[in-house]
C-alpha positions in Angstrom: 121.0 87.9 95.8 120.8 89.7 92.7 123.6 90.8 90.4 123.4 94.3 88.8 125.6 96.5 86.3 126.0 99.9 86.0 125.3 101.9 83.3 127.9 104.2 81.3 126.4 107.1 83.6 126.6 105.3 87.0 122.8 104.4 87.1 122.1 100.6 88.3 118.9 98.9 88.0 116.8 98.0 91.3 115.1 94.4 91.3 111.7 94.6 90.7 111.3 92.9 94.3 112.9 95.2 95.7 111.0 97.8 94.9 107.9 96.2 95.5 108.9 95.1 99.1 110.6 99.0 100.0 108.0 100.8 98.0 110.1 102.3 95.7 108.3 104.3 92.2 109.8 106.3 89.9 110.7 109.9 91.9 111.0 107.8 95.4 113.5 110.1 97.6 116.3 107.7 98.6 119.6 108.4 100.8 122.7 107.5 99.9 125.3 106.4 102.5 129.4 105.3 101.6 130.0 102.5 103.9 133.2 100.2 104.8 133.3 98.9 100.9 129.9 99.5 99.8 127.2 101.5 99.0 124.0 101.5 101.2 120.9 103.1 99.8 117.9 103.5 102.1 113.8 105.3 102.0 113.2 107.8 103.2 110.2 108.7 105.3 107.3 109.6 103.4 105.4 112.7 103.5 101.9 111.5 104.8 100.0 114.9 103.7 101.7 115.1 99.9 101.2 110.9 99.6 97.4 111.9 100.8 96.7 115.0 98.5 94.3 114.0 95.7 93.3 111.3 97.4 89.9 112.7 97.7 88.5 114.1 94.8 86.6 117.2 96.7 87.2 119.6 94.2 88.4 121.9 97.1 85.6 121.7 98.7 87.1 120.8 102.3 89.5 123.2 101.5 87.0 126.0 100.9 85.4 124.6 104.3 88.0 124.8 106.3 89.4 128.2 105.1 85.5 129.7 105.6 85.9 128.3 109.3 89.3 129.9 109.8 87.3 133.3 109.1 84.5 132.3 111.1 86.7 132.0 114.1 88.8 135.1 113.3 85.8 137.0 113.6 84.9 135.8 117.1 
């Protein structure tokens, strides 16, 4: 078990082992939840589409694809 302080504004310091094993990076949404005489912090689910995006570098190429299909079809 680790020991952590908080800071003069409230902010406490996650292991770094912890963060590996829940995934947590800088901007990682987590809930905050006031329990029977502590504080429980948990992930949340992760968008799959915004942790995807820029994932391949198409240039908007699929992008331009797809929207040129959506017309295609609109046509029909």
């Amino acid at each position: 078990m680790d020991v952590v302080k908080a800071t003069v504004k409230g902010q406490i310091l996650i292991p770094a082992s912890l963060r590996r094993k829940y995934r947590i990076e800088r901007g990682t949404p987590l809930r905050i939840y006031d329990g029977k005489n502590r504080i429980i912090l948990e992930t949340m689910d992760r968008d799959p589409v915004e942790e995807g995006r820029g994932l391949l570098k198409t240039k908007g190429r699929i992008l331009k694809s797809l929207t040129d299909d959506r017309k295609r079809e609109a046509k029909q």
